[in-house]
N, CA, C and O of each residue as an XYZ file, in Angstrom:
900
protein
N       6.585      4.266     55.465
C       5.668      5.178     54.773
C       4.270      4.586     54.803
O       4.209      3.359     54.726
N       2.886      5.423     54.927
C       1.887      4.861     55.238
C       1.141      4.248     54.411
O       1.329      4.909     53.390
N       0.403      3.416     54.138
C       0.181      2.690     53.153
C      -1.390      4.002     52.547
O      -1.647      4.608     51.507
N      -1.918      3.893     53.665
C      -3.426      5.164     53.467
C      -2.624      6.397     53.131
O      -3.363      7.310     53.499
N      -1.684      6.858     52.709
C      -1.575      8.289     52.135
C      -1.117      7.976     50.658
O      -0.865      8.955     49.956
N      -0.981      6.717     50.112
C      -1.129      6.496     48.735
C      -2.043      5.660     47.772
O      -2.244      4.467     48.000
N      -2.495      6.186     46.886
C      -3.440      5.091     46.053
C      -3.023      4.547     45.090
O      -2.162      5.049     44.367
N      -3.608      3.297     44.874
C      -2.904      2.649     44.065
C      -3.775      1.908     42.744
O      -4.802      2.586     42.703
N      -3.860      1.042     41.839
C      -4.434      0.725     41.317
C      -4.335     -0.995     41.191
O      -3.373     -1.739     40.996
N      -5.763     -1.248     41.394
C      -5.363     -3.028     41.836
C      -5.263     -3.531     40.479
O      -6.093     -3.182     39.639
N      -4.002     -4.585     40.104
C      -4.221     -6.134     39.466
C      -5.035     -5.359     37.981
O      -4.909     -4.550     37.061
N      -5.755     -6.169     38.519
C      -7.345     -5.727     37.928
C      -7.781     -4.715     37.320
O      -8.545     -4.838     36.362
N      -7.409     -3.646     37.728
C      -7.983     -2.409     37.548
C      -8.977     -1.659     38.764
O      -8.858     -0.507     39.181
N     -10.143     -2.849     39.251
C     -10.938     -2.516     40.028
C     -11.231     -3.940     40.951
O     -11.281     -4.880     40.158
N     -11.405     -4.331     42.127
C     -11.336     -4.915     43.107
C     -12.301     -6.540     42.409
O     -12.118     -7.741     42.207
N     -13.360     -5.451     42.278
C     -14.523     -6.628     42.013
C     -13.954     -7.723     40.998
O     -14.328     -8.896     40.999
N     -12.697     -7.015     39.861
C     -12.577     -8.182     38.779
C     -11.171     -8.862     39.179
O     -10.636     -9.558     38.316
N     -10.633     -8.733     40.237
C      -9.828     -9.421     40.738
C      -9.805    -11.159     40.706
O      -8.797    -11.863     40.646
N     -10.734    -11.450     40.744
C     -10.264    -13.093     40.318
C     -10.141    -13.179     38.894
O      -9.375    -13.924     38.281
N     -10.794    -12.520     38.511
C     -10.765    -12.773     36.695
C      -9.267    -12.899     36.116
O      -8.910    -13.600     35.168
N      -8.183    -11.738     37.210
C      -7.180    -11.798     36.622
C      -6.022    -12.361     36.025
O      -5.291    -11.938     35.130
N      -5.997    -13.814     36.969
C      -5.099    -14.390     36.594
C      -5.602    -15.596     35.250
O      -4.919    -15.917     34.277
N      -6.767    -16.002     35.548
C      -7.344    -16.081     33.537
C      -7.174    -15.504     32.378
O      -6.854    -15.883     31.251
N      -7.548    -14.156     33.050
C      -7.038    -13.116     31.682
C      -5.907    -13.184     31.312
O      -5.530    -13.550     30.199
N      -5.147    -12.783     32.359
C      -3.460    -12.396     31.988
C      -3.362    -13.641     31.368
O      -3.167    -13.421     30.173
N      -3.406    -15.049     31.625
C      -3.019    -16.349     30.903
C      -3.294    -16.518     29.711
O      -2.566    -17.139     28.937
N      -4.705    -15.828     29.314
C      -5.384    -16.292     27.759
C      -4.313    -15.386     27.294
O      -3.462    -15.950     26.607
N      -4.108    -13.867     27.539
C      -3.358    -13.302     26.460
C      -2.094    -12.987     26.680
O      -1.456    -11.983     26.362
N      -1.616    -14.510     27.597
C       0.273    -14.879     27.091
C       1.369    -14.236     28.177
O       2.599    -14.199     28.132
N       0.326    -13.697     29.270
C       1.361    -13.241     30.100
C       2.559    -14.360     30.388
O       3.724    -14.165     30.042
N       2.054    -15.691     31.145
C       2.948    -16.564     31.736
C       3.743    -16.551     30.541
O       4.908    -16.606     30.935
N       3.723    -16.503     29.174
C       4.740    -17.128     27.927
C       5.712    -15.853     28.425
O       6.684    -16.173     29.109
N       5.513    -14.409     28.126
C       6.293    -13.539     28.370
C       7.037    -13.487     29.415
O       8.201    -13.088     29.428
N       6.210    -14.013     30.644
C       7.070    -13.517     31.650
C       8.357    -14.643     31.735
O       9.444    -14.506     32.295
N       7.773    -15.905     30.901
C       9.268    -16.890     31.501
C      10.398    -16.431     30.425
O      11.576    -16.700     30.660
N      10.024    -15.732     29.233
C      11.011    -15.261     28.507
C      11.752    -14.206     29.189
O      12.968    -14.209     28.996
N      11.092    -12.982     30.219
C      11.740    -12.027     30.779
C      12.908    -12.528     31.820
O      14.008    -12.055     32.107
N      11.995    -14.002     32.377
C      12.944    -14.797     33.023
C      14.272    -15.385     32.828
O      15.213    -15.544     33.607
N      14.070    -15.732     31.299
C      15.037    -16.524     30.354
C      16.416    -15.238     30.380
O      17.623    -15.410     30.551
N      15.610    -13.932     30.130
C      16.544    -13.142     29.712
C      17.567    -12.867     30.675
O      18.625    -12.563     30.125
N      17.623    -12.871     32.178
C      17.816    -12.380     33.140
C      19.177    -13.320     33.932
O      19.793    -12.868     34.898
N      19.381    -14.267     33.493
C      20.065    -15.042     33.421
C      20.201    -15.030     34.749
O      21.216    -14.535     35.238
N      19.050    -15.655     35.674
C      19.494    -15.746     37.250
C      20.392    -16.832     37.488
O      20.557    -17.741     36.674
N      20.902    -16.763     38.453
C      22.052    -17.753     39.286
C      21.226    -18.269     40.448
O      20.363    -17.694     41.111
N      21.818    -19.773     40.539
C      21.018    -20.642     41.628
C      20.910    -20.090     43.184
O      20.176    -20.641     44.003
N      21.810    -18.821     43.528
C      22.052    -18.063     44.537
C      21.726    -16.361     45.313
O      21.931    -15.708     46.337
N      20.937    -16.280     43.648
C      20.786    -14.584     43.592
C      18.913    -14.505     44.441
O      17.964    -15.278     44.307
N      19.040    -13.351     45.186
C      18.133    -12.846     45.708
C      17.436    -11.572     44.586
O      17.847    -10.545     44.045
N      15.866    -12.537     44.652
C      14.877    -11.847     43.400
C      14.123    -10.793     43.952
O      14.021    -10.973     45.166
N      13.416     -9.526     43.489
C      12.345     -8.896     43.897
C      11.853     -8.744     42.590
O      12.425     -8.512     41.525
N      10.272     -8.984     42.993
C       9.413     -8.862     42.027
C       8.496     -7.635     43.119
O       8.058     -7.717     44.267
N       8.503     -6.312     41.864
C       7.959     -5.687     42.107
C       6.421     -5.556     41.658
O       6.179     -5.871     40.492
N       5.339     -5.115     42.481
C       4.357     -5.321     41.567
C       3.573     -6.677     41.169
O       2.972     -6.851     40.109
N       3.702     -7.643     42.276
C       4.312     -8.951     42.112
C       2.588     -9.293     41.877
O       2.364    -10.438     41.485
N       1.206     -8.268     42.116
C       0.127     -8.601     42.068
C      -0.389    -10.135     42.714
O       0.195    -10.582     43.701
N      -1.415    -10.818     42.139
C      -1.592    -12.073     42.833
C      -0.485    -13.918     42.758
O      -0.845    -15.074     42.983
N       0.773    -13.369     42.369
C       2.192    -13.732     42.841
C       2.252    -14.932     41.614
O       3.113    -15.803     41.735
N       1.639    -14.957     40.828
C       2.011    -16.042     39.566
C       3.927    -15.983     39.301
O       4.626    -16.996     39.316
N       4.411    -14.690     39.094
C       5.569    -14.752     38.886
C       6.571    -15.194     39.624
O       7.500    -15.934     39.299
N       6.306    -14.655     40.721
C       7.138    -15.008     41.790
C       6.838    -16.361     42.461
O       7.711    -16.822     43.197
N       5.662    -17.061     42.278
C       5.685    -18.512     42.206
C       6.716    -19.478     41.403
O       7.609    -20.278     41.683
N       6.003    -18.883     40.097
C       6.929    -19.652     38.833
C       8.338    -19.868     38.869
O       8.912    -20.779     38.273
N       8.797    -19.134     39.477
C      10.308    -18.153     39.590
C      11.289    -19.256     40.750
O      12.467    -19.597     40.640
N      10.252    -19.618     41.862
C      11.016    -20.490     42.891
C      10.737    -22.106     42.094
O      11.359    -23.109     42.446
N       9.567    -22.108     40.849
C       9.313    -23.600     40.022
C      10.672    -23.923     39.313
O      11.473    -24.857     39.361
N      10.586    -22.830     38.686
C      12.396    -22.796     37.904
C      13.540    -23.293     38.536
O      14.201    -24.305     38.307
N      13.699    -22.118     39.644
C      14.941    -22.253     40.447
C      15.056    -22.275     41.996
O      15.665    -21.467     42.697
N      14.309    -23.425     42.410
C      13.845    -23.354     43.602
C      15.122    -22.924     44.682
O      14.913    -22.772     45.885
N      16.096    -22.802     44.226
C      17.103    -22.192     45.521
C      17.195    -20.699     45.599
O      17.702    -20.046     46.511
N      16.458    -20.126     44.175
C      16.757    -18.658     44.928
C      16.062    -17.828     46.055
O      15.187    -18.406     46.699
N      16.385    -16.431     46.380
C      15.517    -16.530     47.326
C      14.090    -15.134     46.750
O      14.442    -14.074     46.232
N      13.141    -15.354     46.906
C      12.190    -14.423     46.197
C      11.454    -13.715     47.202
O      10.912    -14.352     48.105
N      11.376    -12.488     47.146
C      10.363    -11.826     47.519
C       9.418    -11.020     46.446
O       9.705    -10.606     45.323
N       8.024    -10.932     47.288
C       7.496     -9.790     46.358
C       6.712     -8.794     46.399
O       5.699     -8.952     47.081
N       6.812     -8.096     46.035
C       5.842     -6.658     46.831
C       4.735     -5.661     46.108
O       4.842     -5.051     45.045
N       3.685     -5.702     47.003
C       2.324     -4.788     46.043
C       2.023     -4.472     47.210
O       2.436     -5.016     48.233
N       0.950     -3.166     47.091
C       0.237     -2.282     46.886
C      -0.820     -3.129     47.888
O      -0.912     -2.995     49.108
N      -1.587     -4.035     47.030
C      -3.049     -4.399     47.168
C      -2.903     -5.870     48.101
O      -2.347     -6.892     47.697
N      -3.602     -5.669     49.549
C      -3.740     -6.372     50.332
C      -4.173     -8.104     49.954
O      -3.645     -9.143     50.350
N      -5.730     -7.805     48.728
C      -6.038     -8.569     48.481
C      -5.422     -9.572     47.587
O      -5.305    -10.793     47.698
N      -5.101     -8.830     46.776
C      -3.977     -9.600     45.287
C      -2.648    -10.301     46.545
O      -2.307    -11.446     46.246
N      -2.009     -9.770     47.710
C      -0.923    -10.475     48.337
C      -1.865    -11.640     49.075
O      -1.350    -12.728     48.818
N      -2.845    -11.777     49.752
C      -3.319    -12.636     49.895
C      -3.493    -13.868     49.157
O      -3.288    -14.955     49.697
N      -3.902    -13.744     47.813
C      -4.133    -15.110     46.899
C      -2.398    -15.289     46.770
O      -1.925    -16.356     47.162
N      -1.592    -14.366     46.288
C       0.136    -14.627     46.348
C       0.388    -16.031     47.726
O       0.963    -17.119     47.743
N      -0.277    -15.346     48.561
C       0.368    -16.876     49.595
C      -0.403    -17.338     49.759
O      -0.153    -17.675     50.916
N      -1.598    -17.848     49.504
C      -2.236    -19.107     48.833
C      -1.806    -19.758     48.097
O      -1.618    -20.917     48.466
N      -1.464    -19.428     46.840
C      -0.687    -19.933     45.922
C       0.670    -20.708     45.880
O       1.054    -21.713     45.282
N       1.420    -19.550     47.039
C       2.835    -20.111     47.127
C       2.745    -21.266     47.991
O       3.599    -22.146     47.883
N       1.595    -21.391     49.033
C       1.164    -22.412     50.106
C       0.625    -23.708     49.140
O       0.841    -24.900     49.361
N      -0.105    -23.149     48.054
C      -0.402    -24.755     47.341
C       0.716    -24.932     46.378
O       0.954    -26.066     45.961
N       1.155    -24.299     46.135
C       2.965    -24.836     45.070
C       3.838    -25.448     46.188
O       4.600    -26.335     45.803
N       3.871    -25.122     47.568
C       4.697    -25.589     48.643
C       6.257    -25.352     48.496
O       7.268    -26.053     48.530
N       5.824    -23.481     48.245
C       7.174    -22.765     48.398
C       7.258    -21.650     48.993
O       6.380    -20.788     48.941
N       8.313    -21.554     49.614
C       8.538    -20.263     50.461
C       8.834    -18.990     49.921
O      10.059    -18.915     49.829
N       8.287    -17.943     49.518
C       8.374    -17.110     49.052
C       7.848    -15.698     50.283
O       6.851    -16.001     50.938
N       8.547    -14.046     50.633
C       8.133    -13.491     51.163
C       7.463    -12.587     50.411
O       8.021    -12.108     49.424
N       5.987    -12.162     50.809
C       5.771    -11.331     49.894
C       5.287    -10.160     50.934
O       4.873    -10.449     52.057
N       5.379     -8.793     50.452
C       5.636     -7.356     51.512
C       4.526     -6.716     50.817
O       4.275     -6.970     49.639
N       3.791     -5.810     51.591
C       2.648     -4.938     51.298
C       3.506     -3.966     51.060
O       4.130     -3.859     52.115
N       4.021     -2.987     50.110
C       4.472     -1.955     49.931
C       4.673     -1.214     48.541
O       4.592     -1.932     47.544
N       4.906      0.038     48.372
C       4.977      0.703     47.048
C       6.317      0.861     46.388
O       7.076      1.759     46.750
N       6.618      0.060     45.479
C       7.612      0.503     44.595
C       8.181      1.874     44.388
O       9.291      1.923     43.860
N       7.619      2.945     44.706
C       8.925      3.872     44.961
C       8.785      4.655     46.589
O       8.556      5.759     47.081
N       9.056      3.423     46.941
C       9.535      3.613     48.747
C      10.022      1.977     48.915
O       9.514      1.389     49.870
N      10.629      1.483     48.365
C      10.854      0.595     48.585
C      11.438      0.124     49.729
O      12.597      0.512     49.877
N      10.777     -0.956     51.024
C      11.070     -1.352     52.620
C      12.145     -2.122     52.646
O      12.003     -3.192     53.239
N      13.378     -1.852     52.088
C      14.835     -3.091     51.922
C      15.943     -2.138     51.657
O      15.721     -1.019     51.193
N      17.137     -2.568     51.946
C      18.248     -1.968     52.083
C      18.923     -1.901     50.855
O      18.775     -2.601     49.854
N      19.799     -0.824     51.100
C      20.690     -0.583     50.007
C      20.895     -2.014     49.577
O      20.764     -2.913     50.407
N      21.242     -2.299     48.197
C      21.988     -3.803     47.975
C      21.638     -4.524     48.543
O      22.161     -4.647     49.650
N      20.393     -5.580     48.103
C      19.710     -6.111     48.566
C      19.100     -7.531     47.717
O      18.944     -8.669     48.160
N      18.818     -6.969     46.284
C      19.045     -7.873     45.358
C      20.405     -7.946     44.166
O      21.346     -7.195     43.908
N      20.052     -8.919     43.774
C      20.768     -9.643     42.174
C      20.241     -8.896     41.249
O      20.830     -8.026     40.607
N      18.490     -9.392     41.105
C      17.927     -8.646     40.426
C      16.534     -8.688     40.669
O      16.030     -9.565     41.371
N      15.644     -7.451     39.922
C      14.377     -6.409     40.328
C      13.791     -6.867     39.073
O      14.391     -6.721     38.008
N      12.504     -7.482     39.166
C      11.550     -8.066     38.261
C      10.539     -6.943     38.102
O      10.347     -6.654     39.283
N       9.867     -6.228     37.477
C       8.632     -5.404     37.005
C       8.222     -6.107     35.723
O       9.031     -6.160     34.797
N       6.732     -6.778     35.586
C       6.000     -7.520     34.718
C       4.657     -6.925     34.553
O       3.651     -7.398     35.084
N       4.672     -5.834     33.773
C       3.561     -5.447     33.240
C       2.940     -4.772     34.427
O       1.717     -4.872     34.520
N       3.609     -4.077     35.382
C       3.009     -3.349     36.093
C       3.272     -2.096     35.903
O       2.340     -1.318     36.104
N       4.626     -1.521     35.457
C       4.861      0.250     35.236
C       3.963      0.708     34.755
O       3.488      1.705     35.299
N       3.406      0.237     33.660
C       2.038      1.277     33.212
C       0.985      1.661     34.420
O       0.250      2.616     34.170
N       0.873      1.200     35.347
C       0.058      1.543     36.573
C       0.318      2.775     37.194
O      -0.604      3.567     37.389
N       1.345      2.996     37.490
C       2.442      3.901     38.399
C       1.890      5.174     38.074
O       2.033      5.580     36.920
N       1.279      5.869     38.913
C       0.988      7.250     37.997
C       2.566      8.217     37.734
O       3.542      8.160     38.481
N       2.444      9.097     36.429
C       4.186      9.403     35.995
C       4.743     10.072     36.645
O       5.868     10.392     36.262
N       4.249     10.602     37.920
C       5.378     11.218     39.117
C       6.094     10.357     40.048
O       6.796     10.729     40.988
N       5.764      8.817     39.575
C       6.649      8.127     40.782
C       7.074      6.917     39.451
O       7.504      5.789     39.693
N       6.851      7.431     38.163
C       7.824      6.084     37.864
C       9.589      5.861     37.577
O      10.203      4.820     37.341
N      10.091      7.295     37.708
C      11.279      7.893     38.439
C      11.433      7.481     39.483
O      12.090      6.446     39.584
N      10.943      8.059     40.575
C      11.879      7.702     41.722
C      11.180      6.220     42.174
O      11.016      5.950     43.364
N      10.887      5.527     41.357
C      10.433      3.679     41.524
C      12.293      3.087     40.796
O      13.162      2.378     41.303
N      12.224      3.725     39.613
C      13.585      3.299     38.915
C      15.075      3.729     40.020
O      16.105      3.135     40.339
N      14.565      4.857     40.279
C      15.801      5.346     41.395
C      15.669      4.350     42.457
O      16.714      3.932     42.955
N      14.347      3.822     42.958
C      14.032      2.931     44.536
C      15.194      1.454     43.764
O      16.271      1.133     44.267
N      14.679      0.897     42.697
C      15.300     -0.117     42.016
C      17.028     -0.108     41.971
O      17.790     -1.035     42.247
N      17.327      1.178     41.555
C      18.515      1.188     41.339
C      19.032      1.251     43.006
O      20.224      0.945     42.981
N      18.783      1.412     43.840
C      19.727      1.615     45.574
C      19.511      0.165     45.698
O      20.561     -0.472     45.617
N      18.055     -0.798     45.936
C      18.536     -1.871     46.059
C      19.180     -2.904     45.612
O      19.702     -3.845     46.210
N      19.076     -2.570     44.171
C      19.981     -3.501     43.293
C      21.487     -3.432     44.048
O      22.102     -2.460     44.484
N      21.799     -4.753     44.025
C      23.944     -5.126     44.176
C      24.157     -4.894     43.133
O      23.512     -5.202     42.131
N      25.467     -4.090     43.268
C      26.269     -4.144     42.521
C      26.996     -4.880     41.410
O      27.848     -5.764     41.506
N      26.306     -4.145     40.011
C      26.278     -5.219     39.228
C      25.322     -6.019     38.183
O      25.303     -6.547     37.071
N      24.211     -5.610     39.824
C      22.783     -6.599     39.750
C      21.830     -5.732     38.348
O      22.173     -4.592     38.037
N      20.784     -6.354     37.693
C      20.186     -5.925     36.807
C      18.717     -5.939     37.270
O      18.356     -6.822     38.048
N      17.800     -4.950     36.805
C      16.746     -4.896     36.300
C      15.701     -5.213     34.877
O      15.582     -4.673     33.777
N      15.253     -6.012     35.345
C      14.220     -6.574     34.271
C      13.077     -5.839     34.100
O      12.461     -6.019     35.150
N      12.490     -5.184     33.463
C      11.072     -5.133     33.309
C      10.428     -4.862     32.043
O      10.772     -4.059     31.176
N       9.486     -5.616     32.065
C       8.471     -6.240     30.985
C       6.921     -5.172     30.864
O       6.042     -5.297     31.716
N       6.803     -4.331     29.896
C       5.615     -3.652     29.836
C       5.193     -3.173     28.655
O       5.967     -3.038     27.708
N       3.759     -2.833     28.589
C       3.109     -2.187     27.325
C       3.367     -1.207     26.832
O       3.192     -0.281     27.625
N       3.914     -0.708     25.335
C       3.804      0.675     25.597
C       2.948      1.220     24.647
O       2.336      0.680     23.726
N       3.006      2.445     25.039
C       1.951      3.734     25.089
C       1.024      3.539     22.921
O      -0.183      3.330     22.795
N       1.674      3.637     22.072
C       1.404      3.856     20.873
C       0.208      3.158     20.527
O      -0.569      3.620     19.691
N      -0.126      1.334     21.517
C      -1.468      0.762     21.020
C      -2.336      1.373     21.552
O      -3.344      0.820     21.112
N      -2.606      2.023     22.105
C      -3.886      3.294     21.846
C      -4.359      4.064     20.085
O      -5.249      4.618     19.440
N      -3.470      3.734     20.067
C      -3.483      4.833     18.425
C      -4.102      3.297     17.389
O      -4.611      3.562     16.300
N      -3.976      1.314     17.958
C      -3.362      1.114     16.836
C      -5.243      0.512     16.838
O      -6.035      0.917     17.689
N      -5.643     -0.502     15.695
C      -7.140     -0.834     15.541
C      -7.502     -1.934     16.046
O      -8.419     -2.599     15.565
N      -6.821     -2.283     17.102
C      -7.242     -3.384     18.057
C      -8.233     -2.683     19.200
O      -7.547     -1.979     19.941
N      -9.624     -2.670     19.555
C     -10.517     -2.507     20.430
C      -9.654     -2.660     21.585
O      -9.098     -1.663     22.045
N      -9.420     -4.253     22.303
C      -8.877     -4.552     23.127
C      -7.316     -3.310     23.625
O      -7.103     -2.737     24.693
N      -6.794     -3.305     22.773
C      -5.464     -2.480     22.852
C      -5.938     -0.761     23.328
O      -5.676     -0.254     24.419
N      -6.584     -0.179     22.340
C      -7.012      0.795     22.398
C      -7.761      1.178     24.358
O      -7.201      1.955     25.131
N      -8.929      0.468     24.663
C      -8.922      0.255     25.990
C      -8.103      0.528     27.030
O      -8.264      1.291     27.983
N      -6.966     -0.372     26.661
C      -6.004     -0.592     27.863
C      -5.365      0.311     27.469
O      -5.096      0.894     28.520
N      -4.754      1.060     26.405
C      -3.994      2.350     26.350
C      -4.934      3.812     26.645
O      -4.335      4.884     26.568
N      -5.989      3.807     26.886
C      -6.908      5.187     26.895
C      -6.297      5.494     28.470
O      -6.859      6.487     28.931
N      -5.327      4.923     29.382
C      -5.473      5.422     30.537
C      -4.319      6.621     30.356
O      -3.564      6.701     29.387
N      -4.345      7.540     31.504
C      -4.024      8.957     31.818
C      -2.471      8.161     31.706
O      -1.588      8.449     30.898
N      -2.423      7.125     32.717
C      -0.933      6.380     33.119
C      -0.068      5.983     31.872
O       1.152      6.079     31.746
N      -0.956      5.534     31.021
C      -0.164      5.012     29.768
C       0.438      6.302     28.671
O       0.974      5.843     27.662
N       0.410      7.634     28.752
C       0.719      8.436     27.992
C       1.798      8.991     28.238
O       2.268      9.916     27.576
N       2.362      8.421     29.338
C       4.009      8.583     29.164
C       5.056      7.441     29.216
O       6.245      7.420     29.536
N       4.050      6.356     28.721
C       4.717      5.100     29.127
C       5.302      4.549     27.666
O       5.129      3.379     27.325
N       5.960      5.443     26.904
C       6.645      5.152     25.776
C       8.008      4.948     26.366
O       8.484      5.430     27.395
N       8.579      4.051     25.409
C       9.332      3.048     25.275
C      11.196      4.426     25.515
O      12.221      4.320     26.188
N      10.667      5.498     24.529
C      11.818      6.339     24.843
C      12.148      6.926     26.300
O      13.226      6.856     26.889
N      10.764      7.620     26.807
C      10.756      7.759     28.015
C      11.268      6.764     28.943
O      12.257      7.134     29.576
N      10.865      5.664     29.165
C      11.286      5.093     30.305
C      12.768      4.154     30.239
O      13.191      3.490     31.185
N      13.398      4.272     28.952
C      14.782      4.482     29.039
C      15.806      5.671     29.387
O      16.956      5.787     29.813
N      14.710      6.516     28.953
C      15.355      8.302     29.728
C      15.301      7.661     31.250
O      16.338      7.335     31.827
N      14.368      7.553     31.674
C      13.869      7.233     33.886
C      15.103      6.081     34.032
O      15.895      6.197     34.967
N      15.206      5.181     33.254
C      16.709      4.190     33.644
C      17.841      4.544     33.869
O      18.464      4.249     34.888
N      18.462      5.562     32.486
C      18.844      6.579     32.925
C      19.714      7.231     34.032
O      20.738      6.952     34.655
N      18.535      8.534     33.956
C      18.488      8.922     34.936
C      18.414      8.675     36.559
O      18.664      9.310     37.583
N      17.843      7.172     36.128
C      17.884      6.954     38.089
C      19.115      6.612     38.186
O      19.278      6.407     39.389
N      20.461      6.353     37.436
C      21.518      5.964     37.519
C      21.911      4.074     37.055
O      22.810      3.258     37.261
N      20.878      4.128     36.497
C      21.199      2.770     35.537
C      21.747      2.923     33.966
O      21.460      3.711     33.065
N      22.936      1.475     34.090
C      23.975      1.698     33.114
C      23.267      0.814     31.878
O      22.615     -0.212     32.072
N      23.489      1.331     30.754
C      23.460      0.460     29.606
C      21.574      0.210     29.371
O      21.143     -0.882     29.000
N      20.490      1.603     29.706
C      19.447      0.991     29.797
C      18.587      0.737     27.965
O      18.413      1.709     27.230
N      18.169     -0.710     27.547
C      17.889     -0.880     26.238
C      16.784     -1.819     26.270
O      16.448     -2.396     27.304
N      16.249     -1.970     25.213
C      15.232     -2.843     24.801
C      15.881     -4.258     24.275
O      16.755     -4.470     23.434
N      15.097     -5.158     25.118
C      15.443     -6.171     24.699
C      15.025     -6.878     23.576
O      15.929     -7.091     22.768
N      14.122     -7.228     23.337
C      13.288     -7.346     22.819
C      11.534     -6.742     22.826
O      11.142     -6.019     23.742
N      10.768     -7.099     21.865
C       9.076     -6.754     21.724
C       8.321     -8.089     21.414
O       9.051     -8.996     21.014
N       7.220     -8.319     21.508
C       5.899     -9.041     21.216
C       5.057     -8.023     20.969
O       4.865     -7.044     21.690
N       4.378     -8.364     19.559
C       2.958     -7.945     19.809
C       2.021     -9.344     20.731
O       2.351    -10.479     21.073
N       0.906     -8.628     20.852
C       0.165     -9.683     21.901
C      -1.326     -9.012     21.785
O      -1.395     -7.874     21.320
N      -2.167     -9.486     22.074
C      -3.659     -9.184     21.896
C      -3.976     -7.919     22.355
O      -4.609     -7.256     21.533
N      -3.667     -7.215     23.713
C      -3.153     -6.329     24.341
C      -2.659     -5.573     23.815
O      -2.588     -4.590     24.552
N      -2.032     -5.318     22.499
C      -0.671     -4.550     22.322
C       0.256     -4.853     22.147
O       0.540     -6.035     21.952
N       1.502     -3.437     22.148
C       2.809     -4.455     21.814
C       3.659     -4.355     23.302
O       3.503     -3.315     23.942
N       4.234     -5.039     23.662
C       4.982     -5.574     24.999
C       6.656     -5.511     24.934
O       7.400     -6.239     24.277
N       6.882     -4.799     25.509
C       8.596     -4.308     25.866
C       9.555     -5.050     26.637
O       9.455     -5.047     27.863
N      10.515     -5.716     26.035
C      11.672     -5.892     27.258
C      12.492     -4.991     27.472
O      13.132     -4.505     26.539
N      12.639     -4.596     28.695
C      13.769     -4.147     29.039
C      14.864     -4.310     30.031
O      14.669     -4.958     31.059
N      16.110     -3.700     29.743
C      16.647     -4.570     30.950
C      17.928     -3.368     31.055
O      18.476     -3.038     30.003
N      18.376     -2.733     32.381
C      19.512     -2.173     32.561
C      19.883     -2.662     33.896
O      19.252     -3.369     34.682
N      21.460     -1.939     34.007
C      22.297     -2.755     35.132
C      22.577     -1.687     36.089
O      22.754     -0.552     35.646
N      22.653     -1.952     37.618
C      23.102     -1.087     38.086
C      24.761     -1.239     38.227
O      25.298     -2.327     38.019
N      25.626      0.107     38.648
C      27.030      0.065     38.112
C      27.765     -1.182     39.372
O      27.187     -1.700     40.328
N      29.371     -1.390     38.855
C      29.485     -2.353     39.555
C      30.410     -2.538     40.918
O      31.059     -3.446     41.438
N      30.004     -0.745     41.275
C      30.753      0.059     42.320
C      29.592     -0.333     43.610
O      28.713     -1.192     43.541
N      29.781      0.235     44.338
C      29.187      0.155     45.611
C      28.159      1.039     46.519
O      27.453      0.755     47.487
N      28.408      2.345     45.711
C      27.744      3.494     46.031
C      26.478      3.793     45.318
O      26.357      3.964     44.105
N      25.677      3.830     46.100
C      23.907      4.289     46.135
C      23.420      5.416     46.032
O      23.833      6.416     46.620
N      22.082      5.337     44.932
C      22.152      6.878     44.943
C      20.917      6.657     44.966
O      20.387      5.836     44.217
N      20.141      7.513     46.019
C      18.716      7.353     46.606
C      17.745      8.420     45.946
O      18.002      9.598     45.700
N      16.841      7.886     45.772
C      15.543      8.285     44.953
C      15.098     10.175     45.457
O      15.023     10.582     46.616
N      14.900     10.903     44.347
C      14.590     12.190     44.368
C      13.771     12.575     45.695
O      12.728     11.933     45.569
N      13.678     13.514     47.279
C      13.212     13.482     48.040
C      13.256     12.316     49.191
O      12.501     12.261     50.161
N      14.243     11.451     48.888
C      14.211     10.258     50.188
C      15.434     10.676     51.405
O      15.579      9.969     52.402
């Protein structure tokens, strides 16, 4: 699928503040969250990771720091953000693949991972593809395998944090409540989909979630594929 017939939204928001990002995300606690999403996920020294959304690849770095035998890939959108990703993985001196592509077209085969990492990227997704992204998740997941993902939801717009309010005024974030995107788990054919836990955080308040795909063999491919 062509990369020029979809748009996307960088990291950042906008190109120019692209280095800023991985400062930001740090002051307000991403790395703490994401090794908890990690914690939750209970990988095995053998399981094959995708980090979707994987932006300028902090996670999917961290991820081979932990457990350097698994095997990680990770995939975005934005040319530039995958670029600093293997810089990074080149100065950590780990092998990690990371793929230019969109989360709901996902370039990998049925059963493919253990488990599917999303860290604060669904709120991006505009809401006609964050369905068939959960459906893309659920075909490659093995049997068995789980989905993780970690995101903001929609209500700190409403709450009296400046900062919060900001980051919730987007079009993307008004369907990115916490009920909804257990309906899209769901529905894409994921079993048991729940909240794991919450943080508030400077940002807002921050969601775990986590469902499984079933532990049969049969795939069920994303609306129109």
């Amino acid at each position: 699928m062509s990369h020029a017939r979809h748009a996307y939204l960088p990291a950042a928001g906008r190109d120019v503040f692209l280095p800023l990002y991985d400062p930001l995300t740090k002051l307000f606690g991403a790395d703490r969250a994401r090794r908890k999403l990690f914690d939750q996920a209970a990988v095995q020294p053998d399981h094959a990771i995708l980090d979707i959304g994987c932006g300028t690849g902090t996670f999917a770095v961290a991820i081979k720091g932990w457990l350097p035998s698994v095997n990680v890939v990770g995939l975005d959108p934005d040319p530039r953000a995958l670029a600093r990703s293997e810089r990074k993985a080149m100065a950590a001196a780990v092998s990690i693949r990371f793929d230019q592509g969109f989360a709901n077209a996902l370039p990998y085969a049925d059963a493919s991972f253990d488990r599917v990492f999303s860290s604060l990227m669904f709120h991006h997704l505009p809401q006609n593809a964050k369905l068939a992204t959960l459906c893309e998740v659920r075909r490659v997941l093995k049997p068995g395998g789980s989905l993780h993902l970690l995101d903001f939801v929609e209500p700190g717009r409403h709450g009296h944090n400046p900062l919060a309010r900001w980051l919730h005024a987007s079009e993307r974030m008004e369907s990115n409540t916490e009920e909804r995107i257990l309906g899209w788990m769901g529905e894409a054919g994921l079993l048991d989909p729940h909240r794991v836990a919450f943080d508030e955080r400077l940002l807002g308040r921050i969601v775990y979630y986590r469902a499984s795909a079933p532990a049969e063999s049969h795939q069920r491919l994303a609306p129109g594929l």
